[in-house]
C-alpha positions as CSV (number, residue, x, y, z in Angstrom):
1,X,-97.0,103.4,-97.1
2,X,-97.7,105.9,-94.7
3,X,-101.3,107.7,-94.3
4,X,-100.1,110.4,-96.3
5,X,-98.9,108.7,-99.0
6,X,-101.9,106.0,-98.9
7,X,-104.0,109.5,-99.6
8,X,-101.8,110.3,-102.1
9,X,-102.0,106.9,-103.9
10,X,-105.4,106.7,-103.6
11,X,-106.5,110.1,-104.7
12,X,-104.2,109.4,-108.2
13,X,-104.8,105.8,-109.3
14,X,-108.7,106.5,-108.7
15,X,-111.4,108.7,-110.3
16,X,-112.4,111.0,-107.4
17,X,-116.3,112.5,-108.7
18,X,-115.7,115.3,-106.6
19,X,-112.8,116.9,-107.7
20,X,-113.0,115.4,-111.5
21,X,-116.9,115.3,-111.7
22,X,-119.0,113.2,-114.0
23,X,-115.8,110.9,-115.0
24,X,-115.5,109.7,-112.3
25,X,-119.4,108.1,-112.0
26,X,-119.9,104.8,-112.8
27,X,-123.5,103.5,-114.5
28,X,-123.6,100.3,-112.4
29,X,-122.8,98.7,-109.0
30,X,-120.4,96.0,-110.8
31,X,-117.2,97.6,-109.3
32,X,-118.7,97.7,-105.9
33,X,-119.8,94.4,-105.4
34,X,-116.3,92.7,-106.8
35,X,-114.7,94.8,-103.9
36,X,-117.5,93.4,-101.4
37,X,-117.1,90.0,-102.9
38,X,-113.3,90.3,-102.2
39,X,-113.8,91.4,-98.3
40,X,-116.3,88.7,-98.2
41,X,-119.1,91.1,-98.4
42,X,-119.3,92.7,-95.2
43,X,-122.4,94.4,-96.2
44,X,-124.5,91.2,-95.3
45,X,-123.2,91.7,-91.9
46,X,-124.6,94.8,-90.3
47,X,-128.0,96.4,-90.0
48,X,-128.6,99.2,-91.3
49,X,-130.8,102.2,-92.8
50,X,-130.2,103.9,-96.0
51,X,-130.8,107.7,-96.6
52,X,-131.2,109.0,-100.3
53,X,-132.4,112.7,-101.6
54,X,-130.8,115.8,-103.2
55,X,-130.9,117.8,-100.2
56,X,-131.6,117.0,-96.5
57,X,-129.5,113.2,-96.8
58,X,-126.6,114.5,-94.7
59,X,-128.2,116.5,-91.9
60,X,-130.8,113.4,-91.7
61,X,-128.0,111.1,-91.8
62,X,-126.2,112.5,-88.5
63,X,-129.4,113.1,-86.9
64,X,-130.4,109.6,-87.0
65,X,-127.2,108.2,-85.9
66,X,-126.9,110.4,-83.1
67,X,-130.1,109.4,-81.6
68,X,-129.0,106.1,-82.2
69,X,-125.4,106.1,-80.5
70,X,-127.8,107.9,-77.7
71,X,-129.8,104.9,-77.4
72,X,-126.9,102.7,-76.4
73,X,-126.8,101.1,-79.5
74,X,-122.8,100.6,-81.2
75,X,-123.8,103.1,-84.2
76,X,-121.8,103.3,-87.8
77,X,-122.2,106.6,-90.0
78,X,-120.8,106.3,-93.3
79,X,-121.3,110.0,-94.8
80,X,-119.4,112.3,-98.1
81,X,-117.6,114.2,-99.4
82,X,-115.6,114.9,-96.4
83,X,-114.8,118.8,-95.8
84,X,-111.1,118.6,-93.8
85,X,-110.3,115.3,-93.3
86,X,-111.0,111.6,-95.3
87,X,-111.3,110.4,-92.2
88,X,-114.7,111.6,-91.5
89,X,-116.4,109.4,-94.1
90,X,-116.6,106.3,-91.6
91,X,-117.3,107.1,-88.2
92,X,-118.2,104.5,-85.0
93,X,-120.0,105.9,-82.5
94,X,-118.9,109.7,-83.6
95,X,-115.1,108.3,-83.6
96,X,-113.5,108.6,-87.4
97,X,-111.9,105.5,-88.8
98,X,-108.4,105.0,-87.8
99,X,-105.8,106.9,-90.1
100,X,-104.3,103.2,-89.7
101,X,-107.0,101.4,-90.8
102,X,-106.8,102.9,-94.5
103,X,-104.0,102.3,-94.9
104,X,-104.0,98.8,-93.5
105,X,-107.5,98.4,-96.0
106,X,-104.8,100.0,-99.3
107,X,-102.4,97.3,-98.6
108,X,-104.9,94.6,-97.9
109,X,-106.4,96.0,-101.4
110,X,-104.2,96.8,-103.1
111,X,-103.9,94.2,-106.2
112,X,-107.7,94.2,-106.0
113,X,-108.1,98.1,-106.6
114,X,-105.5,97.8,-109.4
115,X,-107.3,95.4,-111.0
116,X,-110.8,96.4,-110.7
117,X,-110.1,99.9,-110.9
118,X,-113.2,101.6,-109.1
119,X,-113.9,105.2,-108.4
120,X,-112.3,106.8,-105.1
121,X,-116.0,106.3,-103.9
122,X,-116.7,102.6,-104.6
123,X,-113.4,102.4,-102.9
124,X,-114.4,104.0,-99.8
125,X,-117.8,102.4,-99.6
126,X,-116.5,99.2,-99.2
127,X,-113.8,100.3,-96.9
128,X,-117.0,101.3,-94.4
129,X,-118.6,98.4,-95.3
130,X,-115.6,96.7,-94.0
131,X,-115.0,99.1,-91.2
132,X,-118.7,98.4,-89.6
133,X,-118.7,95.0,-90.4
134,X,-115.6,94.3,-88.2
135,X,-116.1,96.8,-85.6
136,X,-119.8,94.4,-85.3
137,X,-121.8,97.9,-84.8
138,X,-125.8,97.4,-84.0
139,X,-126.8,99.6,-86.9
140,X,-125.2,101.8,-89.4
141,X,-126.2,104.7,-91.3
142,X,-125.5,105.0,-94.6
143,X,-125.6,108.0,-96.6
144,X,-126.2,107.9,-100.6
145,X,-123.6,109.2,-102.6
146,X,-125.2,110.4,-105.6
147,X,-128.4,109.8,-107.0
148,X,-129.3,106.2,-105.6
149,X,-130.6,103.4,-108.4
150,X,-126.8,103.2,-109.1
151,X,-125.2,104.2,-105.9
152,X,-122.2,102.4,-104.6
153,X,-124.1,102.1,-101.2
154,X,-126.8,100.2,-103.4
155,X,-126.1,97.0,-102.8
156,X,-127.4,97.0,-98.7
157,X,-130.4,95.5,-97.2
158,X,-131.4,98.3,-95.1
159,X,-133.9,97.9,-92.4
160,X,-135.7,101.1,-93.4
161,X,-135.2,103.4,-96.1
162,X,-135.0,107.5,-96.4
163,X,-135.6,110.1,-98.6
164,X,-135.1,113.6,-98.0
165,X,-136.1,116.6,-100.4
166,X,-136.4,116.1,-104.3
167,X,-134.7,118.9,-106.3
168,X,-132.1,119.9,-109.1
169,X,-128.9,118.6,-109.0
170,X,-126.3,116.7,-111.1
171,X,-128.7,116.9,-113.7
172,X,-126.3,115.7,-116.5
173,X,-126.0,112.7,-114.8
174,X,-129.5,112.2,-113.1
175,X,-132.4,114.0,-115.6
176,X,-133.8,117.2,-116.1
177,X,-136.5,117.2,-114.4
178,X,-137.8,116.1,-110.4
179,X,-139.5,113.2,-111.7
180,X,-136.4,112.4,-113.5
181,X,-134.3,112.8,-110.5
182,X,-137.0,111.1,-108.1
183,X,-136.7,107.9,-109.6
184,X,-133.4,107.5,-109.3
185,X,-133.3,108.6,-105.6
186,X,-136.5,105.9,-105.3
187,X,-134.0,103.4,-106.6
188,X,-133.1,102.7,-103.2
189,X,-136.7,101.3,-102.4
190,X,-136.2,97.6,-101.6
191,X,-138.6,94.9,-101.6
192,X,-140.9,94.8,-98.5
193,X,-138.6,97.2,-96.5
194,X,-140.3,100.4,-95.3
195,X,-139.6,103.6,-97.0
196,X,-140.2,107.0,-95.3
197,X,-140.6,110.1,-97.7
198,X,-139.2,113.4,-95.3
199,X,-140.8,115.9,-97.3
200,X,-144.2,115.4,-99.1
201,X,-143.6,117.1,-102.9
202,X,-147.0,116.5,-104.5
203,X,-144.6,116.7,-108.3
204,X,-142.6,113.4,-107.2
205,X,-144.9,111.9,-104.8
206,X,-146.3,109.1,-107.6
207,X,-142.8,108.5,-108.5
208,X,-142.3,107.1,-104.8
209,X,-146.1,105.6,-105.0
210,X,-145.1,103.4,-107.4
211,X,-142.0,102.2,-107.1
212,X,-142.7,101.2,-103.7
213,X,-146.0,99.7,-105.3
214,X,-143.9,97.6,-107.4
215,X,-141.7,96.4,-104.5
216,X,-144.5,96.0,-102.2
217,X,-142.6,97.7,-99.8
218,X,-144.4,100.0,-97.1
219,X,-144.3,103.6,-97.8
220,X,-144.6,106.3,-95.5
221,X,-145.2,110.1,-96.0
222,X,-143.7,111.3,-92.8
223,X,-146.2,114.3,-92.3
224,X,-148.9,111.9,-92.1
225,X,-147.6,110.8,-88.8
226,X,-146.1,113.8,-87.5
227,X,-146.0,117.7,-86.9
228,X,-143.3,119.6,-86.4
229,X,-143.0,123.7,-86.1
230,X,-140.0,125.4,-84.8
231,X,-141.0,127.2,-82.1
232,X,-138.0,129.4,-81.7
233,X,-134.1,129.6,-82.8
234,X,-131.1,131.0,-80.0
235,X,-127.1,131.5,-81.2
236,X,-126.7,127.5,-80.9
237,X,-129.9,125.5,-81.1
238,X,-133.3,125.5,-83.1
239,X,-136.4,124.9,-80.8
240,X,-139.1,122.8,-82.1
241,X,-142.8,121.3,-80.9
242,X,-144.0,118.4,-82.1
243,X,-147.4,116.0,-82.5
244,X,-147.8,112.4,-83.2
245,X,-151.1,112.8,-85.2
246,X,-151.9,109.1,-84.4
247,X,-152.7,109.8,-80.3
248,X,-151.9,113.5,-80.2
249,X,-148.6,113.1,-78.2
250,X,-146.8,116.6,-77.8
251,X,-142.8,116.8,-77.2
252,X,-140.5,119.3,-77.2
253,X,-136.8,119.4,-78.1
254,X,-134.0,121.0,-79.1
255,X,-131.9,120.6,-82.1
256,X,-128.2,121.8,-82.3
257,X,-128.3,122.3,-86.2
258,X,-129.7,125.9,-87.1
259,X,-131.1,125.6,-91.1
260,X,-134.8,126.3,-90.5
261,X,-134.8,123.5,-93.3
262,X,-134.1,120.8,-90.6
263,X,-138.4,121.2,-89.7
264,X,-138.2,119.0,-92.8
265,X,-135.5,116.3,-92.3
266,X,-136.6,116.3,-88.8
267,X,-140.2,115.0,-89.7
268,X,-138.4,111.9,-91.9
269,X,-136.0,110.9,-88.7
270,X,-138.4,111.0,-86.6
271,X,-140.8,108.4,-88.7
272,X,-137.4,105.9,-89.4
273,X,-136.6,106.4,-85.5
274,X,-140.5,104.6,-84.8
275,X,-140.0,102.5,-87.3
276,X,-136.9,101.3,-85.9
277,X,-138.3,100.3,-82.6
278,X,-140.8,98.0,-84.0
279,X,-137.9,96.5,-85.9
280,X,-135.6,95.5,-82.6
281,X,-133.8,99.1,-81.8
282,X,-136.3,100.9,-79.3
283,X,-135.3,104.6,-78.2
284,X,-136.5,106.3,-75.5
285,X,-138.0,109.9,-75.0
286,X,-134.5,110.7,-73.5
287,X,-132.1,109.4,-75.8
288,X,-134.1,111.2,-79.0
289,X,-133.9,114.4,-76.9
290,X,-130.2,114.0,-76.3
291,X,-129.0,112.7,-79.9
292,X,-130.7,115.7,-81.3
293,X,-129.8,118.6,-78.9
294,X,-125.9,117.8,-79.1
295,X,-125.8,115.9,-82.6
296,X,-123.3,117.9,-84.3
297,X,-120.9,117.0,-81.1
298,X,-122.3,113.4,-81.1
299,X,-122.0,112.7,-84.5
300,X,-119.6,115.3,-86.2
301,X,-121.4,117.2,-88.4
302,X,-119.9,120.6,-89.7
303,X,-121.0,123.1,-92.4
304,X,-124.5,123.1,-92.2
305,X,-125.7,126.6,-91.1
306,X,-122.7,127.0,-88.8
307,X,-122.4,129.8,-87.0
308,X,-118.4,130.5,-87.2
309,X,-118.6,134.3,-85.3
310,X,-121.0,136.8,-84.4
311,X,-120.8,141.0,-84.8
312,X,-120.6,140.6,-87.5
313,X,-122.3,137.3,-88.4
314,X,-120.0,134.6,-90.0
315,X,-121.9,131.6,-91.4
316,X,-121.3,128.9,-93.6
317,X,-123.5,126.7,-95.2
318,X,-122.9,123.9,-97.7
319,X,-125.9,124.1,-99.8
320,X,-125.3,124.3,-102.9
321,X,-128.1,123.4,-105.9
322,X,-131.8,125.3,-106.3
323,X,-133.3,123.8,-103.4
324,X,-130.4,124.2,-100.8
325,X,-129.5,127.9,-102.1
326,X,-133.4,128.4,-101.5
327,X,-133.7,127.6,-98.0
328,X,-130.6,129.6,-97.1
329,X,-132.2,132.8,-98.6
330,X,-135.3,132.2,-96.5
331,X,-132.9,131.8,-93.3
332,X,-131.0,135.1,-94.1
333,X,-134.4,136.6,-94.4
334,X,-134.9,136.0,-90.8
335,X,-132.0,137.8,-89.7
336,X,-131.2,141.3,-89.3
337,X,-128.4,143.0,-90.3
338,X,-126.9,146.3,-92.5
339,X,-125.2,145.2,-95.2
340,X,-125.2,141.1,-96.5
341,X,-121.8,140.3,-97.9
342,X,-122.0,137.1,-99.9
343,X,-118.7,135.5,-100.0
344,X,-119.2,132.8,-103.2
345,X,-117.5,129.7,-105.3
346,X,-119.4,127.5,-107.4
347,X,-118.1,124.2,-109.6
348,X,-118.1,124.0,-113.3
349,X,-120.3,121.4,-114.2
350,X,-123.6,122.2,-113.3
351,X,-126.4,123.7,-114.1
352,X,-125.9,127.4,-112.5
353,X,-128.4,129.9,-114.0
354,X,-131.5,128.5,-111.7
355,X,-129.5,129.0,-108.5
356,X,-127.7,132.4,-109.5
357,X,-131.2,133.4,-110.0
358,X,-132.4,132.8,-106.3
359,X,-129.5,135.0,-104.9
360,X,-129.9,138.4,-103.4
361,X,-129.2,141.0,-105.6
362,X,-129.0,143.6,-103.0
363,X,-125.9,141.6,-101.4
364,X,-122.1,142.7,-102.3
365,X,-120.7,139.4,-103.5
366,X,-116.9,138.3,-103.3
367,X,-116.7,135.4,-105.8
368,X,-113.9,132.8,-104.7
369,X,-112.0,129.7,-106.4
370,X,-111.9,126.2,-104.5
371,X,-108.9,124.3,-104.7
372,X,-109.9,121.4,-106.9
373,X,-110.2,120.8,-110.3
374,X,-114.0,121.4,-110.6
375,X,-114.0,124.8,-109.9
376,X,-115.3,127.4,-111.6
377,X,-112.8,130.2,-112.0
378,X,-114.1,133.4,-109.6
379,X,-113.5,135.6,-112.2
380,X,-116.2,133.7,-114.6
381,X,-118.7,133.2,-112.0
382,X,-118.2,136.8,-111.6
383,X,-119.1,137.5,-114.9
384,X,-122.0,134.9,-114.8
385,X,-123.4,136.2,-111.6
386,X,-123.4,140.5,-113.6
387,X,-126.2,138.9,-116.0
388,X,-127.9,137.7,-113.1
389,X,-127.9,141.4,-111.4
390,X,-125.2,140.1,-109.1
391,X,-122.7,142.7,-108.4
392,X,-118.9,142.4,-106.6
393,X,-115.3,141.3,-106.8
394,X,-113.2,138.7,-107.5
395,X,-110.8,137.3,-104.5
396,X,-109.4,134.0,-105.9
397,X,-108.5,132.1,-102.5
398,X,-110.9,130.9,-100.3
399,X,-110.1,132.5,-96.6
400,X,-108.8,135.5,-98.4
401,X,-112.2,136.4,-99.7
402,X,-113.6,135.7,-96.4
403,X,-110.6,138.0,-94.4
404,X,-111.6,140.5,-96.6
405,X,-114.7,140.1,-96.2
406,X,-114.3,140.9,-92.7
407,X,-112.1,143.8,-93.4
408,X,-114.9,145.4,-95.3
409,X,-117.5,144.8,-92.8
410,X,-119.1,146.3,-89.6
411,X,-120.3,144.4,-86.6
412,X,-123.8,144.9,-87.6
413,X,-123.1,143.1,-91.5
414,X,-123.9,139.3,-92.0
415,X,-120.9,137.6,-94.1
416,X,-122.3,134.2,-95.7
417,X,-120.0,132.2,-96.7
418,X,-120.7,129.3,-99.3
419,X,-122.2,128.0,-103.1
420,X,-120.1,125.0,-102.9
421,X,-119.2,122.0,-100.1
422,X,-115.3,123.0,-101.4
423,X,-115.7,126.8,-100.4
424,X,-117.0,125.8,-96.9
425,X,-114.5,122.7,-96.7
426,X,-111.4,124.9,-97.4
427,X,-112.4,127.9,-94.4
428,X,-109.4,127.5,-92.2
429,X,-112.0,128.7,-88.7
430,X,-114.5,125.7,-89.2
């Protein structure tokens, strides 16, 4: 087969959770360890660290293994859903996979997939497993799907673990409420491995207590350690100060990623990267300076906060549940502008009224339709988003709503483009 067609195949013979949604989620790691135990579980053969959390996992994720790769060491990043290419899921030093190696891994596969029939993600988490295993990286990173107590990426023996921010999301599948959610996100705690908590939530922070209680497994609150304050924000990089509270050691860097949320993931990455070094992968002052001023070129990140033109503003931003729509209405707060055009898409199995509620209601919104099957219509979110005060009009396709977007809009408006990963995924500038 050729790559193409290996897509193809693979997208129609397996249950894909985010273009068919909660069908596609399976309640256990069964599927995932037969397709380890088939490639002679590469997952015993590499180091790694393990990231969970609702929002925070992804930015963390590239973070860490851009510092990493900085620091010499042969660095793995397994990361999803990918916004342009598949590709982008498994990356080795910053370098996607091979379109050759999937479909070598298909045909290799096969008769396995077929018979064990797992989701397109268990599928592609032991394709990275396999990837990193053969490629013999130092460490890899490795980024929780969904959830984490029944991950696919569950079935590691990270050196460290992660969690980022607590808040709603996938509720149908994960529990109504944070302490709900926490505990599945804590279900990546492993016995006696360290686990660093990004941002202290004083609602979840027992649920962390204890389970890392139970597996007797150090737990770290990462602003016990450290303090971090942005100190100032240009066109392409966030400025930050920081103190190790332990001897009062002061540095200052530069991040490339623009969210003022990242004070938070930065505070977790920084814990995981001392920890590290007492665990055999020392970095120096000048590789952590280096991995996190150019991380999105290091490591590939897109869509987070990215600045796509200016006069006027174009931004996109992949948040997308209560917390992550939060944190972009504090960041358009700190920008000035005439007029905020909000251009909008949302999918149609969640939980919308707590996030509609957060939005503007002074913005003019053009509600959009993402090409996959979870979508919800732009012409019902429309209607949705009027009960919520919200007021604008429907443009079905993606980059039309944007283009018009732009039509509408002076140099001195801010266009914010987002509400989905899909909406970002499908802009044709990013």
């Amino acid at each position: 087969m050729t790559y193409q067609e290996t897509l193809d195949y693979l997208y129609s013979q397996l249950p894909m959770y985010q273009r068919v949604g909660a069908v596609a989620y399976k309640s256990d790691l069964k599927n995932t360890l037969a397709l380890c135990e088939a490639l002679g579980n590469p997952q015993h053969r590499f180091k790694s660290v393990h990231i969970a959390g609702t929002n925070g996992k992804g930015s963390s994720s590239h973070m860490l293994a851009a510092v990493l790769q900085s620091a010499g060491y042969k660095t793995g990043l397994y990361t999803s859903p990918h916004l342009k290419s598949f590709t982008e899921r498994i990356r080795i030093n910053g370098q996607e996979i091979e379109a050759q190696f999937v479909v070598d891994f298909v045909e290799e596969m096969k008769e396995t997939l077929e018979e064990v029939k797992p989701s397109f993600f268990e599928m592609t988490v032991a394709m990275a497993f396999k990837a990193f295993a053969e490629a013999e990286v130092d460490i890899a990173v490795i980024e929780v799907g969904l959830g984490g107590r029944l991950d696919s990426t569950n079935v590691i023996q990270p050196l460290v673990s992660l969690i980022t921010n607590i808040s709603y999301d996938h509720q149908n599948l994960l529990g109504n409420t944070l302490v709900e959610i926490a505990g599945e996100k804590a279900g990546i705690i492993k016995s006696h491995t360290p686990v660093v908590i990004s941002e202290y939530q004083e609602e979840v922070a027992q649920v962390f207590q204890k389970k890392a209680a139970e597996c007797e497994a150090p737990l770290y609150f990462a602003r016990d350690f450290y303090q971090v304050h942005q100190t100032d924000r240009s066109l392409g990089a966030s400025h930050f100060a920081m103190e190790r509270k332990a001897d009062g050691a002061k540095l200052h860097f530069t991040l490339d990623l623009l969210g003022a949320y990242q004070e938070k993931n930065i505070l977790g990455v920084l814990k995981v990267v001392e920890l590290l070094a007492g665990l055999g992968f020392p970095v120096k002052e000048e590789a952590l300076q280096e991995g996190l001023a150019h991380c999105t070129q290091i490591s590939g990140l897109k869509g987070r906060w990215q600045v796509i033109q200016q006069a006027p503003w174009l931004v996109a931003d992949t948040g997308h549940n209560e917390g992550g729509i939060r944190t972009i209405v504090q960041q358009l707060g700190e920008y000035a502008y005439e007029k905020l055009y909000m251009v909008i898409g949302m999918v149609n199995d969640k939980k919308l009224d707590q996030v509609l509620a957060l939005l503007p209601k002074e913005a003019h919104y053009i509600f959009c339709t993402a090409k996959i099957p979870r979508a919800l219509p732009a012409k019902e979110l429309a209607q949705l988003a009027a009960t919520f005060g919200l007021q604008g009009e429907v443009v079905d396709d993606v980059n039309a709503a944007v283009a018009y977007a732009q039509q509408v809009a002076n140099t001195k408006d801010f266009i914010f483009v987002g509400g989905s990963t899909f909406v970002v995924a499908e802009l044709d500038d990013l």
